[in-house]
mmCIF file as gemmi writes it, N, C-alpha and C atoms, coordinates in Angstrom:
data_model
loop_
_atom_site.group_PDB
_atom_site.id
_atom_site.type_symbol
_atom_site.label_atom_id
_atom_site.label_alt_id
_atom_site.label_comp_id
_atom_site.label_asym_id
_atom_site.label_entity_id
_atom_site.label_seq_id
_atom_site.pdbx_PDB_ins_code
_atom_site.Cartn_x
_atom_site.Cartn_y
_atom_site.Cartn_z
_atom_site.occupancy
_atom_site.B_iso_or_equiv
_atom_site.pdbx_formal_charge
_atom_site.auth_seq_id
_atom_site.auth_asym_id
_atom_site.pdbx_PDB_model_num
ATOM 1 N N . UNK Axp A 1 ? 24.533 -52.763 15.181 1 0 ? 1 A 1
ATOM 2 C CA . UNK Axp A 1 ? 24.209 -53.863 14.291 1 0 ? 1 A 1
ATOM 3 C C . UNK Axp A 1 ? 25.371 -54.095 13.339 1 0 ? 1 A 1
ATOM 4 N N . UNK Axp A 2 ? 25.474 -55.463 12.841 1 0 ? 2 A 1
ATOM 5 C CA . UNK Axp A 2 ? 26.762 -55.699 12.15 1 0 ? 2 A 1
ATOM 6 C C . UNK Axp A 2 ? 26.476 -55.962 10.787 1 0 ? 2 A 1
ATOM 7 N N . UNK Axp A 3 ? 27.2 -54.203 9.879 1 0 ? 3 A 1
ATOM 8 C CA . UNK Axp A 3 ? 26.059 -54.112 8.383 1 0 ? 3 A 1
ATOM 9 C C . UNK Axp A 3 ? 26.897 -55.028 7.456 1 0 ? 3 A 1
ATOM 10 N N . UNK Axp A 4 ? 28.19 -55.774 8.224 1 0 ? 4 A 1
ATOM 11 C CA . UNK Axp A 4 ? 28.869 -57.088 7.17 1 0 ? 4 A 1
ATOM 12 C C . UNK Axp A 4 ? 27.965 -58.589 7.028 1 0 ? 4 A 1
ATOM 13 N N . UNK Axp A 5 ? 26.883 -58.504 7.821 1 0 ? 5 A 1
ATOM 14 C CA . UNK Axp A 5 ? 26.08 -59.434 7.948 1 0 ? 5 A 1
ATOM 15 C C . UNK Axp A 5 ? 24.497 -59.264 6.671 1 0 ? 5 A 1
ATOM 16 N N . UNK Axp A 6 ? 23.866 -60.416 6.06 1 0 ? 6 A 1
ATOM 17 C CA . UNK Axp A 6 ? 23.303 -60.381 5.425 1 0 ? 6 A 1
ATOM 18 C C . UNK Axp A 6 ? 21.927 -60.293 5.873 1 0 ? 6 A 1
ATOM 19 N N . UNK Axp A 7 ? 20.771 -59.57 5.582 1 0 ? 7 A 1
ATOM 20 C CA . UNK Axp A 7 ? 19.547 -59.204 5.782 1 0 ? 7 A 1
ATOM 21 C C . UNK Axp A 7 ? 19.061 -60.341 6.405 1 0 ? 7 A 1
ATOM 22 N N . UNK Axp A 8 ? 19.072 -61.484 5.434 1 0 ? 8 A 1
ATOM 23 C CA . UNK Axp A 8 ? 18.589 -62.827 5.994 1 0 ? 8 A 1
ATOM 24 C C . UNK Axp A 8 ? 18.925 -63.038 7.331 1 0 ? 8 A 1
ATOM 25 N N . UNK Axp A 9 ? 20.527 -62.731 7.464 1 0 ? 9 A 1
ATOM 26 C CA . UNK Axp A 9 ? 21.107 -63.328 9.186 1 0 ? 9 A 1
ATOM 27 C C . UNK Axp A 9 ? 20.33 -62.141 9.591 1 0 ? 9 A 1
ATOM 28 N N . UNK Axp A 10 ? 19.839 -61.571 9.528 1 0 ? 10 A 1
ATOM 29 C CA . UNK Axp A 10 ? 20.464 -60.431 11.066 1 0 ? 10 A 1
ATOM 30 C C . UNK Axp A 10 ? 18.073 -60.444 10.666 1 0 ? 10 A 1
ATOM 31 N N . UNK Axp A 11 ? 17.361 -61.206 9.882 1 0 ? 11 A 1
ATOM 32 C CA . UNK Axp A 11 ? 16.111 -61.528 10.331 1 0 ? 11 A 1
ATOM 33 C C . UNK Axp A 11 ? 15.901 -62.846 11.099 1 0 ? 11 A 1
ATOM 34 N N . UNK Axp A 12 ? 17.177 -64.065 11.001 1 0 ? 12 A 1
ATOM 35 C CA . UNK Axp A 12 ? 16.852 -65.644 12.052 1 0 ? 12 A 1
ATOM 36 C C . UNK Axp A 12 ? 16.291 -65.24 13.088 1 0 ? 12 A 1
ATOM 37 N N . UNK Axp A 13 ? 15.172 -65.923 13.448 1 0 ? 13 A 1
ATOM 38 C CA . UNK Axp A 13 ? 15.448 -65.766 14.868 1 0 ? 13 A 1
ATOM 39 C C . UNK Axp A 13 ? 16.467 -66.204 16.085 1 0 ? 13 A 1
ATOM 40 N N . UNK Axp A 14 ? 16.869 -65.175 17.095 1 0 ? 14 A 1
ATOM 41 C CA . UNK Axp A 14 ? 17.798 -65.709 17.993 1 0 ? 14 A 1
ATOM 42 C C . UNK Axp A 14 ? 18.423 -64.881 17.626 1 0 ? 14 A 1
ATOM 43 N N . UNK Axp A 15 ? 19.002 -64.247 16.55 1 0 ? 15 A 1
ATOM 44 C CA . UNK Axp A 15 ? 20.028 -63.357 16.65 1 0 ? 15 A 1
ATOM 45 C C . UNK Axp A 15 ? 19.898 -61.859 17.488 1 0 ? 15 A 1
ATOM 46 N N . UNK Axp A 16 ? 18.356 -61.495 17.781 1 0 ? 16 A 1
ATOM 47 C CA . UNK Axp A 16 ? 18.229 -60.51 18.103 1 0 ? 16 A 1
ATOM 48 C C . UNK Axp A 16 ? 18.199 -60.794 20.244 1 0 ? 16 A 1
ATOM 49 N N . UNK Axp A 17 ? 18.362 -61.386 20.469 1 0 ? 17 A 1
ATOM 50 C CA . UNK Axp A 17 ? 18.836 -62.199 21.633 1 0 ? 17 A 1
ATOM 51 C C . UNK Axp A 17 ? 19.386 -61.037 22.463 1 0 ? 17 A 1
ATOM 52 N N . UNK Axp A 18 ? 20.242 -60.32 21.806 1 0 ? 18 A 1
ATOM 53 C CA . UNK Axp A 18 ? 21.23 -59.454 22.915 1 0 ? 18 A 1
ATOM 54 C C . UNK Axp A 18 ? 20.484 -58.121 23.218 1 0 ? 18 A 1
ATOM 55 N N . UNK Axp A 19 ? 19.231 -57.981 22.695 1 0 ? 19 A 1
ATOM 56 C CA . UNK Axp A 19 ? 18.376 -56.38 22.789 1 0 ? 19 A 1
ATOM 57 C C . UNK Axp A 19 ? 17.093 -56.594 23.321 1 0 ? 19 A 1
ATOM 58 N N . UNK Axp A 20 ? 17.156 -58.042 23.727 1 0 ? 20 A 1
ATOM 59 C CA . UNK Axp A 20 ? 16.14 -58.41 24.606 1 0 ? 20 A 1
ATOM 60 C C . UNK Axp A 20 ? 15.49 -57.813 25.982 1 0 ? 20 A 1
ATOM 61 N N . UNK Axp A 21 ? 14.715 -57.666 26.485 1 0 ? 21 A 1
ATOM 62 C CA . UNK Axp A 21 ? 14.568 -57.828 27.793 1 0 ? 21 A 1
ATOM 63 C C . UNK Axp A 21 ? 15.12 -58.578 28.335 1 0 ? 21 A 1
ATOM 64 N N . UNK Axp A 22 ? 15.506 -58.475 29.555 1 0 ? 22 A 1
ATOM 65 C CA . UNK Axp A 22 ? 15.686 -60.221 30.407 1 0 ? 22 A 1
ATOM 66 C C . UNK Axp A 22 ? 14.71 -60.579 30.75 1 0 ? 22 A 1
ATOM 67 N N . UNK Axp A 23 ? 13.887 -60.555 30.932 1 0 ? 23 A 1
ATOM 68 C CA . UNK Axp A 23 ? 12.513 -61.191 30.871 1 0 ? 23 A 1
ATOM 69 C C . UNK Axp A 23 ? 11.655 -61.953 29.961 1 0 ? 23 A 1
ATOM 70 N N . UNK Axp A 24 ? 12.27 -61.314 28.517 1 0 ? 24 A 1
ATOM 71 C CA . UNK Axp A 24 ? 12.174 -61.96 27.801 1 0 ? 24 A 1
ATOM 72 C C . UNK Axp A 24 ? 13.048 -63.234 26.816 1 0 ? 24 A 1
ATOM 73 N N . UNK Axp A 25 ? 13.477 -63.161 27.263 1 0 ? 25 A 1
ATOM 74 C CA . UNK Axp A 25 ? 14.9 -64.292 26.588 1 0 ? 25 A 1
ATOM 75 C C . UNK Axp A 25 ? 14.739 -65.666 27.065 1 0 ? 25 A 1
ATOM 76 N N . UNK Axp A 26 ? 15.035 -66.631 26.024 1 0 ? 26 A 1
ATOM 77 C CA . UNK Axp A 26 ? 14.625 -68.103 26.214 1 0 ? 26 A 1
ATOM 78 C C . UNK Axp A 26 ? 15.56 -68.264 27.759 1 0 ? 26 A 1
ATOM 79 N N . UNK Axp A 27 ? 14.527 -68.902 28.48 1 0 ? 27 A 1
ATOM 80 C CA . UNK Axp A 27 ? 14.777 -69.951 29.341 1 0 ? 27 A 1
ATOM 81 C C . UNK Axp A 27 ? 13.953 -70.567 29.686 1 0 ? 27 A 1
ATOM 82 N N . UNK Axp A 28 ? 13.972 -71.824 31.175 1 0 ? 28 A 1
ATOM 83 C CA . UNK Axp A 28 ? 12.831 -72.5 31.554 1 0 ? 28 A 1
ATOM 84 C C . UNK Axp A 28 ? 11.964 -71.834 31.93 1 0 ? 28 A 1
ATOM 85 N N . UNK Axp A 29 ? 10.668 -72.402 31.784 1 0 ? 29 A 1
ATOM 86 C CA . UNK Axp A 29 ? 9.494 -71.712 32.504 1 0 ? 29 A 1
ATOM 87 C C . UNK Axp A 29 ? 8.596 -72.856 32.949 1 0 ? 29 A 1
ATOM 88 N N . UNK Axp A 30 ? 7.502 -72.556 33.2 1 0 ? 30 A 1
ATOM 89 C CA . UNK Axp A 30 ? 6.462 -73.919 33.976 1 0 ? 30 A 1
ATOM 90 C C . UNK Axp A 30 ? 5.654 -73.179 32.699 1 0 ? 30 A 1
ATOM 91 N N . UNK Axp A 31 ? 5.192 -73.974 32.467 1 0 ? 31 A 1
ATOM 92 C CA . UNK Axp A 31 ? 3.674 -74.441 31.632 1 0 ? 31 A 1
ATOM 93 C C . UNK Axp A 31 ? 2.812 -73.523 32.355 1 0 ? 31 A 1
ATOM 94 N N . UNK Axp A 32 ? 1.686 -72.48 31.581 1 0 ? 32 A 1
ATOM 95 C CA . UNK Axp A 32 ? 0.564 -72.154 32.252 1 0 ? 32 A 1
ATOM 96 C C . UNK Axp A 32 ? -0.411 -73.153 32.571 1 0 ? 32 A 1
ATOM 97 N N . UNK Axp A 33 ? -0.371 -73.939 31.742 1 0 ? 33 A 1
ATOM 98 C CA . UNK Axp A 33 ? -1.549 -75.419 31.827 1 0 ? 33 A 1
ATOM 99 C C . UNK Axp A 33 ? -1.203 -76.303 32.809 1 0 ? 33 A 1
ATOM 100 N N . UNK Axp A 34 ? 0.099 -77.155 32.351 1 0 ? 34 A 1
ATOM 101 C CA . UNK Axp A 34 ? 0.395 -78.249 33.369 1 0 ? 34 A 1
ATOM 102 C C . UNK Axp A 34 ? 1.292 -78.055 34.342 1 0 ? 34 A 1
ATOM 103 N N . UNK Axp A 35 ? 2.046 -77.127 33.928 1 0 ? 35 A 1
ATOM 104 C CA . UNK Axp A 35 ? 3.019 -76.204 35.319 1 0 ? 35 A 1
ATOM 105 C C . UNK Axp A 35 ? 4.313 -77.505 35.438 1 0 ? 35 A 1
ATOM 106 N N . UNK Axp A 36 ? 4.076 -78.108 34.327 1 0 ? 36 A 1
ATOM 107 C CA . UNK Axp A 36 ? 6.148 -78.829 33.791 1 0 ? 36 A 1
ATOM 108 C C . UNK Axp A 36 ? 6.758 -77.658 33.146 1 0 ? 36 A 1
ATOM 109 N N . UNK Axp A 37 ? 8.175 -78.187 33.572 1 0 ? 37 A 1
ATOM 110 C CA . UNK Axp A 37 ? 9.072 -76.928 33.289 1 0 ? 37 A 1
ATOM 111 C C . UNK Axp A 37 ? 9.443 -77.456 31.422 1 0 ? 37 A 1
ATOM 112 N N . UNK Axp A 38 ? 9.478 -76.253 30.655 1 0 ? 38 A 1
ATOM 113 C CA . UNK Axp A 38 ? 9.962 -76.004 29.552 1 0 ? 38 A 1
ATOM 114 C C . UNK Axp A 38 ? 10.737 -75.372 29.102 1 0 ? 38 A 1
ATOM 115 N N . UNK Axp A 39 ? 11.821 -75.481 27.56 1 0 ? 39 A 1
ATOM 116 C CA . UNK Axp A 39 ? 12.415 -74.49 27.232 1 0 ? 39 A 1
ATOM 117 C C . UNK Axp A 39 ? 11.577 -73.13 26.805 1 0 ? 39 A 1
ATOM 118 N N . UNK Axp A 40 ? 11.591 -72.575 27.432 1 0 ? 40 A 1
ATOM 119 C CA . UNK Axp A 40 ? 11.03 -71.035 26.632 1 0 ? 40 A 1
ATOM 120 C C . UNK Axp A 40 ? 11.577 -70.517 25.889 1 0 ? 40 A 1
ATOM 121 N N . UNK Axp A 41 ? 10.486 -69.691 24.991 1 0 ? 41 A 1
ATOM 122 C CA . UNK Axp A 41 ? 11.523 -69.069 23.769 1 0 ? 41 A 1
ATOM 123 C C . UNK Axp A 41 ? 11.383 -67.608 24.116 1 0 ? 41 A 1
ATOM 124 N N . UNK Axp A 42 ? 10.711 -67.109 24.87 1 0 ? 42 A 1
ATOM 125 C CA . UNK Axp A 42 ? 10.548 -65.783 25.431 1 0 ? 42 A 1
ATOM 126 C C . UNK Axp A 42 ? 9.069 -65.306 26.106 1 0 ? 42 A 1
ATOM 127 N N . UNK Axp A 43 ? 8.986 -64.4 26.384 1 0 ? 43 A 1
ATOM 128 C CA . UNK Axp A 43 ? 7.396 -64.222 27.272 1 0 ? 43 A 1
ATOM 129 C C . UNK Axp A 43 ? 6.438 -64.773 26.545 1 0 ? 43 A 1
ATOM 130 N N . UNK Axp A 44 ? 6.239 -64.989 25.261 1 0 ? 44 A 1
ATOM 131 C CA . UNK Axp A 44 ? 4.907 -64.942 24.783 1 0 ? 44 A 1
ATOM 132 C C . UNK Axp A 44 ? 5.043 -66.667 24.329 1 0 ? 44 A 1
ATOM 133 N N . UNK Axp A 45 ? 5.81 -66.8 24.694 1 0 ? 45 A 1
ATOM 134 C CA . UNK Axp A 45 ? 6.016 -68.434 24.779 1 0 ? 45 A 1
ATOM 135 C C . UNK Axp A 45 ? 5.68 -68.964 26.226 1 0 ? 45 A 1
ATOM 136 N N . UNK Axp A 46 ? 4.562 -69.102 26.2 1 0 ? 46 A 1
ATOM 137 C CA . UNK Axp A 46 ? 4.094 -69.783 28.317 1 0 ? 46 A 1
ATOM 138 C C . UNK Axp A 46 ? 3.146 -71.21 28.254 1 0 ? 46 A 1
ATOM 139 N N . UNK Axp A 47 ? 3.09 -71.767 27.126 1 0 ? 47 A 1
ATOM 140 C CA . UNK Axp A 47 ? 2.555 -73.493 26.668 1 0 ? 47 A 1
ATOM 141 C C . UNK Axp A 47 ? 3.584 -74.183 26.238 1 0 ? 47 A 1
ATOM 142 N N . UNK Axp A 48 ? 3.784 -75.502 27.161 1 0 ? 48 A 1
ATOM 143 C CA . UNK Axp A 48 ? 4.707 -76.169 26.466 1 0 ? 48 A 1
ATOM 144 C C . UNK Axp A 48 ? 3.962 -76.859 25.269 1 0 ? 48 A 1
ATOM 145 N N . UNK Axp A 49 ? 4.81 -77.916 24.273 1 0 ? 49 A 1
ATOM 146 C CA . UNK Axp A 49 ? 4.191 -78.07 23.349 1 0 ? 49 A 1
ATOM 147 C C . UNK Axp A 49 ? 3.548 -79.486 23.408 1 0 ? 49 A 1
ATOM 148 N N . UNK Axp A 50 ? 3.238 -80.062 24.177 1 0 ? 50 A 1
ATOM 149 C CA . UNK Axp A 50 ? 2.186 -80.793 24.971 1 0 ? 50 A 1
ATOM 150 C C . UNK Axp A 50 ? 0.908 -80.479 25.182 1 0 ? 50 A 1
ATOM 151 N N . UNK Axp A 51 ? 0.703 -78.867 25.643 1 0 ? 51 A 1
ATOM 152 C CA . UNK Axp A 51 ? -0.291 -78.34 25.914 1 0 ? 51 A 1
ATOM 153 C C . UNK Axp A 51 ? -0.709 -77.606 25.042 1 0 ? 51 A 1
ATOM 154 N N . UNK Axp A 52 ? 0.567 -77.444 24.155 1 0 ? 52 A 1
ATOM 155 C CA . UNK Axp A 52 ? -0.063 -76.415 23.14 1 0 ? 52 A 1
ATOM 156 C C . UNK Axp A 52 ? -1.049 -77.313 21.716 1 0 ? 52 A 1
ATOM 157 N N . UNK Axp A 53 ? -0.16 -78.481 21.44 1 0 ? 53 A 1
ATOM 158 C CA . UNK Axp A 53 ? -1.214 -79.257 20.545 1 0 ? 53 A 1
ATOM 159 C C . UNK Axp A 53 ? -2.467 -79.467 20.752 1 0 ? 53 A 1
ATOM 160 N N . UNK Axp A 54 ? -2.202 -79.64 22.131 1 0 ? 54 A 1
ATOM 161 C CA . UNK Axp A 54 ? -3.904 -80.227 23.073 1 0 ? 54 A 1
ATOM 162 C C . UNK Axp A 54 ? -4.722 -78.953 22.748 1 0 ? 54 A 1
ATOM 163 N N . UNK Axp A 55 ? -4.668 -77.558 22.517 1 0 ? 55 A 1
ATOM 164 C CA . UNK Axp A 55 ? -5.393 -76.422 22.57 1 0 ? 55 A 1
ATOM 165 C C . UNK Axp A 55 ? -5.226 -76.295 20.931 1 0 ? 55 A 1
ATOM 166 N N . UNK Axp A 56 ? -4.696 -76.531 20.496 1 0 ? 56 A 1
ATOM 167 C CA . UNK Axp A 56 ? -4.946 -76.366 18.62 1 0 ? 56 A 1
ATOM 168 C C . UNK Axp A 56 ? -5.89 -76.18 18.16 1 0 ? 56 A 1
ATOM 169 N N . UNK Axp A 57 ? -6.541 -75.165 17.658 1 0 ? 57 A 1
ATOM 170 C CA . UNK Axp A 57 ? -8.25 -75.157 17.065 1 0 ? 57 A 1
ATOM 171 C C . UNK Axp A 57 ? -7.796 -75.556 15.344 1 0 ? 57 A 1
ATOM 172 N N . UNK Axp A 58 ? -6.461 -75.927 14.946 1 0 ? 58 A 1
ATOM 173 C CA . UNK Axp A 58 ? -6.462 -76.342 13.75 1 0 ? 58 A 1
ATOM 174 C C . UNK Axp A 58 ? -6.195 -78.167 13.744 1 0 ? 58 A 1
ATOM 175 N N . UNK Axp A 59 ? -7.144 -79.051 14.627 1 0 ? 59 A 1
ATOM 176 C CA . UNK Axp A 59 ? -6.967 -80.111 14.845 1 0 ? 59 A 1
ATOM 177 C C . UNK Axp A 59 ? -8.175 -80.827 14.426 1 0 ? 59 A 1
């Protein structure tokens, strides 16, 4: 880790990118719902945001 960097940077997300899984690291994926391809932001990202508004229980 690079301790010349400030607490704030090294909490953004994305910076922690390189200690990833590869499995987990943004790329495309299909939608669990409509199965269009999306940017992913990592595994626990699997709704695009089409599908994800549509499922909002804060709507």
């Amino acid at each position: 880790m690079d301790k010349d960097r400030s607490v704030e940077e090294r909490r953004r997300p994305g910076l922690d990118i390189e200690f990833r899984a590869p499995t987990d690291r943004p790329t495309k994926r299909k939608c669990m719902s409509c199965a269009k391809t999306f940017e992913s932001q990592g595994w626990h990202n699997r709704l695009c945001n089409s599908c994800r508004t549509l499922s909002s229980p804060y709507e």
